[in-house]
C-alpha positions as CSV (number, residue, x, y, z in Angstrom):
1,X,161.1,-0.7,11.7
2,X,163.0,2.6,10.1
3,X,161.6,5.8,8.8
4,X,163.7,5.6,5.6
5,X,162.4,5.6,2.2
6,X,161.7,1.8,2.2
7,X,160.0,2.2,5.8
8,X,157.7,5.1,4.7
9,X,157.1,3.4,1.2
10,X,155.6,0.3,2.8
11,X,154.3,2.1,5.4
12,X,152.3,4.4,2.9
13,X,151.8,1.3,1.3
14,X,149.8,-0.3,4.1
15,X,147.9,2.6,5.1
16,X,146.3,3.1,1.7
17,X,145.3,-0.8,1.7
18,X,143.4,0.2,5.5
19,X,146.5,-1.4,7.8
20,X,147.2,-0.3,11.2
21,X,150.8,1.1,11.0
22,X,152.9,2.0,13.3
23,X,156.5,3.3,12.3
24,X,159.6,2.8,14.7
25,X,162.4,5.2,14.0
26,X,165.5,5.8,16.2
27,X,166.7,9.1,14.8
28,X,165.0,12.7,15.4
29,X,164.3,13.0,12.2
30,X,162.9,10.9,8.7
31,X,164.9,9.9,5.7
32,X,167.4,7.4,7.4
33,X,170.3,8.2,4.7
34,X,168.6,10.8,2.6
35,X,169.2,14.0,4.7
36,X,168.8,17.5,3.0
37,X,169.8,20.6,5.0
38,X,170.4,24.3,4.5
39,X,174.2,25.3,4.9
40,X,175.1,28.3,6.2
41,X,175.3,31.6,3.8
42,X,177.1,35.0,4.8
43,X,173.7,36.5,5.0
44,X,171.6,33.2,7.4
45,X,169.9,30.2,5.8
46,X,172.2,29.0,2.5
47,X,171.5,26.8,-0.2
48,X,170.0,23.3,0.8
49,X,172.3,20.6,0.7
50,X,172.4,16.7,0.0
51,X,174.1,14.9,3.1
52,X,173.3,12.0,1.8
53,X,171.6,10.5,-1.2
54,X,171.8,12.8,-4.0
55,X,170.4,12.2,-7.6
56,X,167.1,11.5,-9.3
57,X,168.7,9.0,-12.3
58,X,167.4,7.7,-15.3
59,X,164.7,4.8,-14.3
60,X,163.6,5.8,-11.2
61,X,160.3,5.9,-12.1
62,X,159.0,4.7,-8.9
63,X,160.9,7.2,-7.1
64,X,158.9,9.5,-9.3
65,X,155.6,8.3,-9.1
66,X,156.2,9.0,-5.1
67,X,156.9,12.4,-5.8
68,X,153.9,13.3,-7.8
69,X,151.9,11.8,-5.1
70,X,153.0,14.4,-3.0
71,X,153.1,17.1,-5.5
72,X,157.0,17.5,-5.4
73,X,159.0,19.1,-8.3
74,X,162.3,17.9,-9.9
75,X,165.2,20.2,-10.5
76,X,167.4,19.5,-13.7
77,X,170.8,19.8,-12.6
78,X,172.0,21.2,-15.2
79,X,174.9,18.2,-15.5
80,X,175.3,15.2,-15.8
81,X,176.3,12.2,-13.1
82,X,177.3,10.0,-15.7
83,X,180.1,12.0,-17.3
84,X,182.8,13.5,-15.1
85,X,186.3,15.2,-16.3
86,X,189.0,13.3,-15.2
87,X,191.5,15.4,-13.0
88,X,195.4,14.1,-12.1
89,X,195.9,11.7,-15.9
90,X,196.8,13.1,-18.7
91,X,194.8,13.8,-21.9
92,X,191.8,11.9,-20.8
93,X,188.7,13.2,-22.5
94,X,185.5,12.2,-21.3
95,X,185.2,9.9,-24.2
96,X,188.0,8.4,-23.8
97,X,186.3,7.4,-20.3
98,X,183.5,6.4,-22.2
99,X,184.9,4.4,-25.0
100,X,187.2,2.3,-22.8
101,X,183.8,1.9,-20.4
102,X,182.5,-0.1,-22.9
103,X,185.3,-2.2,-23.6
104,X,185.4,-3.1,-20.1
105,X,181.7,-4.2,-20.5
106,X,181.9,-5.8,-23.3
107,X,185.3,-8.1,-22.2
108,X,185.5,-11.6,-21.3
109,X,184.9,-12.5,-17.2
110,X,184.5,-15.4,-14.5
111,X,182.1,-15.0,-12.2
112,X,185.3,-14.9,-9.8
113,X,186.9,-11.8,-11.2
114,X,186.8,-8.2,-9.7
115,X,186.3,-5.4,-11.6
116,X,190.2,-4.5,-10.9
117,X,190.8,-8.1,-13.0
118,X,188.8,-7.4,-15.8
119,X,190.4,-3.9,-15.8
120,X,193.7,-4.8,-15.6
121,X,193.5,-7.2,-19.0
122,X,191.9,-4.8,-21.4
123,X,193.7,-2.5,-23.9
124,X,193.3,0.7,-22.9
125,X,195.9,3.3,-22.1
126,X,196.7,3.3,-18.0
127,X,195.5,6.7,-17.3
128,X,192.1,5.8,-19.3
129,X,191.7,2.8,-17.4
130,X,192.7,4.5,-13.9
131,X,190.0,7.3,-14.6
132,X,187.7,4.3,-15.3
133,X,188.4,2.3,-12.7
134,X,188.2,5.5,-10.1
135,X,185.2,6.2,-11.2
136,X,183.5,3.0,-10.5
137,X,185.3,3.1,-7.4
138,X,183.5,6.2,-6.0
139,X,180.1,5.4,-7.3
140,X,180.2,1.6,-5.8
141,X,181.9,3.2,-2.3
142,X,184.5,0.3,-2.4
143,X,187.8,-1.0,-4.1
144,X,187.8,-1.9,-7.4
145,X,189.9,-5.0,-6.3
146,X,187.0,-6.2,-4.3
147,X,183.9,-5.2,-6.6
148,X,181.9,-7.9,-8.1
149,X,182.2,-7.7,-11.9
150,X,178.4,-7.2,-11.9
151,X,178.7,-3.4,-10.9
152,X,180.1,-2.8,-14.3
153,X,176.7,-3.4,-16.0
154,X,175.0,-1.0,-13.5
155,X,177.0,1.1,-11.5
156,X,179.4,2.2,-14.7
157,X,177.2,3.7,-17.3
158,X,179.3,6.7,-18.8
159,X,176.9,8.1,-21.1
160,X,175.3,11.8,-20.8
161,X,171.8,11.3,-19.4
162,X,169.8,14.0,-17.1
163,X,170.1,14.1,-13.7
164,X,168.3,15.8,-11.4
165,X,167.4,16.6,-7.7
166,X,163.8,17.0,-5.6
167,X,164.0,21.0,-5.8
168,X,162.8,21.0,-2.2
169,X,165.5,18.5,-1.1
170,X,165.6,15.0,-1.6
171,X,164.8,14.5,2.1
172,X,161.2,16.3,1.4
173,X,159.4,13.4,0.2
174,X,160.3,11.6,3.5
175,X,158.5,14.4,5.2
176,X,155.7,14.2,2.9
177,X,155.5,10.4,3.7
178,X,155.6,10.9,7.0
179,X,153.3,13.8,7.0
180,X,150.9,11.4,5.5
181,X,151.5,9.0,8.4
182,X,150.9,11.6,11.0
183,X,150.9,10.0,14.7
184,X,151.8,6.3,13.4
185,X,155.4,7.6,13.0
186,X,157.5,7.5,16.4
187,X,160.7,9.3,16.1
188,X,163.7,8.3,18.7
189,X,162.3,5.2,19.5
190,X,164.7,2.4,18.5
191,X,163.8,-0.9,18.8
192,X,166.1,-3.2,21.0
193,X,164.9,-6.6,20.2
194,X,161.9,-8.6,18.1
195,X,160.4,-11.5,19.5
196,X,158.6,-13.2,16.7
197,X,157.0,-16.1,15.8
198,X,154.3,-17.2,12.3
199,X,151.5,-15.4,13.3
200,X,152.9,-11.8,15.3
201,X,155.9,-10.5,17.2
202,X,156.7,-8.4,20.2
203,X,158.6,-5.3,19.6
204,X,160.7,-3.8,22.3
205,X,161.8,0.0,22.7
206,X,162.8,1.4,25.9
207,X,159.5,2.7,27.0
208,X,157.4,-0.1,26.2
209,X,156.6,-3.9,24.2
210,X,154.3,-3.7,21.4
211,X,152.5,-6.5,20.1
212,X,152.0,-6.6,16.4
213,X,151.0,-8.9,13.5
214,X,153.9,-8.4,11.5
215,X,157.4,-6.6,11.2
216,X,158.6,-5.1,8.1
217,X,162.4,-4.8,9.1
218,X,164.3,-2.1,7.2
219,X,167.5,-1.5,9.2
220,X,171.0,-1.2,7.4
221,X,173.2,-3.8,7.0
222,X,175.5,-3.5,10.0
223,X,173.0,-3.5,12.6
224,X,170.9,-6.7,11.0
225,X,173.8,-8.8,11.8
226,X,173.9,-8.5,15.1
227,X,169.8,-7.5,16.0
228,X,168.6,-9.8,18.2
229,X,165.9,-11.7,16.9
230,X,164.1,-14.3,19.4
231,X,164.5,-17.0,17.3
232,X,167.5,-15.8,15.4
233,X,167.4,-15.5,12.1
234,X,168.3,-19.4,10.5
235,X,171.9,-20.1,9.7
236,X,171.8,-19.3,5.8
237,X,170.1,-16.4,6.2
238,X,173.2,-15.1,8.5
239,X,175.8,-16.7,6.1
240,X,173.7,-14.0,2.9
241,X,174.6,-10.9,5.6
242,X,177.5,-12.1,6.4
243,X,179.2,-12.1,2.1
244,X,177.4,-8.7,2.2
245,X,179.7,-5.9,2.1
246,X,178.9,-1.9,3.5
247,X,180.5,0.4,1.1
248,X,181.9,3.7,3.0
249,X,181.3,7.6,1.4
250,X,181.7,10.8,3.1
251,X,180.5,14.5,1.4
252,X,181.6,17.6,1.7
253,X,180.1,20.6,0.7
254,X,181.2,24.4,0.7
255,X,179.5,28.3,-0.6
256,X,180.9,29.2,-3.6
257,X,181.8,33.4,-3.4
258,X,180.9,34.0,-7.1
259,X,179.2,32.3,-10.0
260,X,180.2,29.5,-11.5
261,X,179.3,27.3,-14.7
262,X,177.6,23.6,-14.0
263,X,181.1,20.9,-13.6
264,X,181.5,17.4,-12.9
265,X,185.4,16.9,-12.1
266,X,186.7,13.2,-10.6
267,X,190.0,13.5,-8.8
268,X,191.4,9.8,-10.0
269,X,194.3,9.7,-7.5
270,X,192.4,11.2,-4.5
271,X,189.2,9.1,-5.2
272,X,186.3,11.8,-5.2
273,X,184.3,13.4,-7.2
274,X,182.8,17.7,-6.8
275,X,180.1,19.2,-9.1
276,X,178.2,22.4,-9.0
277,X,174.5,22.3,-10.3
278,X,171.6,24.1,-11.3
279,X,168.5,24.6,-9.5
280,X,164.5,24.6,-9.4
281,X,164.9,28.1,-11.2
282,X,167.9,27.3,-13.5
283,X,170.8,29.4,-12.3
284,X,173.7,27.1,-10.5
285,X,173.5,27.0,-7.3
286,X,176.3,28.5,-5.7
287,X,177.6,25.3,-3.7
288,X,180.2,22.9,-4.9
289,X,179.2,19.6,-3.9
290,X,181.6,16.8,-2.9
291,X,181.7,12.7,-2.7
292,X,184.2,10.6,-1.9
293,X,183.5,6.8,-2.3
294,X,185.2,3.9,-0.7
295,X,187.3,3.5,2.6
296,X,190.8,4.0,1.4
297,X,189.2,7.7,-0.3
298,X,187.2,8.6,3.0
299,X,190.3,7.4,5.2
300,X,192.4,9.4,3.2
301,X,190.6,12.6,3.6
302,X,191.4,12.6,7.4
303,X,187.6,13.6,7.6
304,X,188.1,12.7,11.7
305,X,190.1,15.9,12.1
306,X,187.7,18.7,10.5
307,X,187.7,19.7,7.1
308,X,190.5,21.5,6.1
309,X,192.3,18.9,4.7
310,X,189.5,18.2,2.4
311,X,188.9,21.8,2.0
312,X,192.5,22.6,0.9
313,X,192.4,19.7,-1.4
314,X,189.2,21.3,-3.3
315,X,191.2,24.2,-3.6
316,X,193.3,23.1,-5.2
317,X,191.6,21.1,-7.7
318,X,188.9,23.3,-8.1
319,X,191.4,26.5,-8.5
320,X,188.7,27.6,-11.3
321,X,186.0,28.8,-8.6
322,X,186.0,31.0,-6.2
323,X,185.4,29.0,-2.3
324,X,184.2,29.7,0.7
325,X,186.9,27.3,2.8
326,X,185.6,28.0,6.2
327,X,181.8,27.5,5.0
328,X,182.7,23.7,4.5
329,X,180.6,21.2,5.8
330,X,181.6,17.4,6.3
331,X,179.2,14.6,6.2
332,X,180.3,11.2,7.2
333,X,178.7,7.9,7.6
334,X,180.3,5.2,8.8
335,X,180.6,6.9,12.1
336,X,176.9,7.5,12.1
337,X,175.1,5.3,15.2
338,X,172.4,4.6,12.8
339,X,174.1,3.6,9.7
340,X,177.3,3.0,10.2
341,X,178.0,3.2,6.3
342,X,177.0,4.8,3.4
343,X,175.4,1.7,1.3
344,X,175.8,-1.5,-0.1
345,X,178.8,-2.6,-2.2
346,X,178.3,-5.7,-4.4
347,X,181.5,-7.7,-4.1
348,X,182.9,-10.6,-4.9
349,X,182.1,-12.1,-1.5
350,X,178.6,-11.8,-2.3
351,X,176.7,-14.9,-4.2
352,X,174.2,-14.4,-6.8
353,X,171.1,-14.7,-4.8
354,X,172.4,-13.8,-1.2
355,X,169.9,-10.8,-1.4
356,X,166.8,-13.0,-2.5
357,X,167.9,-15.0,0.0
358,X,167.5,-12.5,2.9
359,X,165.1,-11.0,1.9
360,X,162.2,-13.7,1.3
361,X,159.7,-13.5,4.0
362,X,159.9,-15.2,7.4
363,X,156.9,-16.0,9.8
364,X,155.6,-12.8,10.3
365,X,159.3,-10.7,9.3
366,X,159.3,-9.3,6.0
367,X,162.7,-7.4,4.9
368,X,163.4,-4.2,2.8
369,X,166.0,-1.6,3.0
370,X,168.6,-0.9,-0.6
371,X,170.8,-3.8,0.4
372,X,167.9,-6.4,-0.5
373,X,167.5,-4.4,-3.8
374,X,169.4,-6.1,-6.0
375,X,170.9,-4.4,-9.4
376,X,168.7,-1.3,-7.5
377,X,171.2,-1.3,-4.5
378,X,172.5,1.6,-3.1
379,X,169.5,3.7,-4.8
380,X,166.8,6.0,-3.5
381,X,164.7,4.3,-5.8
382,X,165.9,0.4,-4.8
383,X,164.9,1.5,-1.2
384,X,161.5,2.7,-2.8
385,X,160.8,-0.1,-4.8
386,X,161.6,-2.3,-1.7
387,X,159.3,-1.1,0.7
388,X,156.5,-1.2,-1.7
389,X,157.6,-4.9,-2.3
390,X,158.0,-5.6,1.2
391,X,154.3,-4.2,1.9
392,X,152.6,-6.0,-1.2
393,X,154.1,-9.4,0.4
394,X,152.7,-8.7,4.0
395,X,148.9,-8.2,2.1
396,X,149.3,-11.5,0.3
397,X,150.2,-13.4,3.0
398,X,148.2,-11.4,5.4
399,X,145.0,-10.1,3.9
400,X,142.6,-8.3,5.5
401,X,139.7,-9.8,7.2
């Protein structure tokens, strides 16, 4: 259920092992939330664009094993992720960042404390700690005064390592997966409701009730709280989705007129970050790339009305390059029927567990998707390494005959 990475993976998954698979996807198209797309150029068919998931990071070495499968290249981009000029403080060098980064880590916390707490108590100049705190703000999607102290061992590394981006688009290997899957993959068929039991389930669409064995269920967040399961899902397993939070992120991209160097600049105050990158053939691509991350940033934006406001903002900041205003194109999330958010944000509503919890296997439900992937979360890779997972648990507990 889902034609996103963790669907395809475990889909893939099963085939290989000689399953009969059949894949249930609601949208036109496969990826779920990775979703690469030309943009417009002056002269037809631009650039190709990340709407949604972006980079290849260090340790994704399933998410690389995939893409040798299938015979896809990486792109160095030429940049890093990791280390972004701060843009609004004063005299805050990206070591600074760094240095006060690991003071953060290394300082005394309670398992009650949000990163905002921890943050708040160390001894680091204001503007350092604001560029810090931003930062960790975008990545996570959500308010430092809500993030779970964990994020700052995973989602707040500030050293230089490589980053990169499937040459081809991200959103390639999806169609490589589902290429491989051929007729098993129905695209805009959602499913409306699962009636399951130990040994199969019915699945219902609007055109018909399939019986199956099992269910891998991949969905986002949002829409497993309210799916109706026949039985519903038991009580704790609600109470784990209910302490687990949706971050929000919204992107923006626009043509650059002339060339520009590689950049990675975060706007502290506004709460976004923009970054021009190489490509495949190692010239920069002439887009600069936006992400804003968490509600009060996307909210901010005033996305909902087009996006000049976002646009003139760039300009602004970005007074170095030369932009293509008009070329900019918005990308959104929580307003997207299928989504309805950009990924999940580890707060301190969450316990330690809730996503072990969820995600065990139930009767014949198995669950997968980046909000049951742990310190992976939010990841192309977490949702990779979860449908794999999600598979491999159906063949133990289901073996062939």
């Amino acid at each position: 259920m889902g034609a996103g990475f963790s669907g395809l993976a475990a889909a893939v998954d099963l085939v290989d092992a000689g399953y009969d698979v059949i894949v249930f996807e609601a949208r036109s198209r496969v990826g779920g939330r990775v979703w690469s797309e030309p943009i417009d150029g002056p002269n037809g068919t631009g650039p190709i664009i990340e709407r949604g998931a972006e980079f290849v990071l260090d340790g994704y070495d399933h998410m690389r094993g995939w893409l040798d499968r299938f015979g896809l290249e990486l792109a160095n981009t030429g940049m890093s992720y990791y280390e972004r000029d701060a843009y609004g403080v004063d005299n805050v060098s990206r070591a600074d960042m760094r240095d006060a980064a690991a003071v953060l880590a290394a300082a005394p916390r309670s398992v009650s404390d949000a990163v905002g707490d921890v943050l708040a108590r160390i001894d680091v100049r204001p503007d350092v700690a604001a560029a810090v705190g931003a930062r960790i703000q975008v990545s996570s999607a959500f308010g430092i005064d809500q993030l779970n102290v964990s994020v700052i061992d995973h989602a707040g590394s500030f050293t230089a390592l490589p980053s990169f981006r499937v040459a081809t688009g991200n959103q390639s290997l999806a169609k490589a997966m589902a290429a491989f899957l051929g007729e098993r993959v129905r695209l805009e068929t959602a499913v409306s409701s699962i009636e399951w039991h130990d040994h199969g389930a019915t699945m219902t669409t609007d055109s018909a009730h399939d019986d199956v064995d099992a269910v891998i269920v991949t969905i986002p967040l949002p829409h497993l709280r309210e799916f109706p399961f026949a039985p519903q899902l038991p009580d704790e397993r609600h109470e784990a989705l209910d302490r687990m939070t949706m971050g929000n992120a919204a992107k923006a991209h626009m043509l650059l007129k002339a060339s520009a160097p590689t950049s990675a600049v975060l706007s502290v105050k506004d709460l976004f970050w923009c970054w021009t990158c190489t490509g495949i053939d190692g010239s920069v691509v002439p887009v600069l790339n936006t992400f804003a991350g968490s509600p009060d940033s996307v909210s901010r934006l005033d996305t909902e009305n087009g996006p000049r406001s976002w646009a003139n903002r760039l300009a602004e900041i970005r007074s170095d390059l030369d932009l293509d205003l008009d070329s900019t194109v918005i990308t959104t999330w929580h307003d997207d029927p299928w989504a309805r958010g950009a990924y999940t944000a580890d707060t301190v509503r969450q316990l330690p567990g809730d996503a072990s919890i969820f995600s065990a296997p139930l009767g014949c439900l198995y669950f997968a998707g980046e909000h049951t992937a742990g310190e992976w979360s939010g990841l192309m890779e977490g949702a990779l390494r979860t449908g794999s997972r999600a598979a491999a648990e159906l063949m133990s507990q289901k073996p062939l005959a």
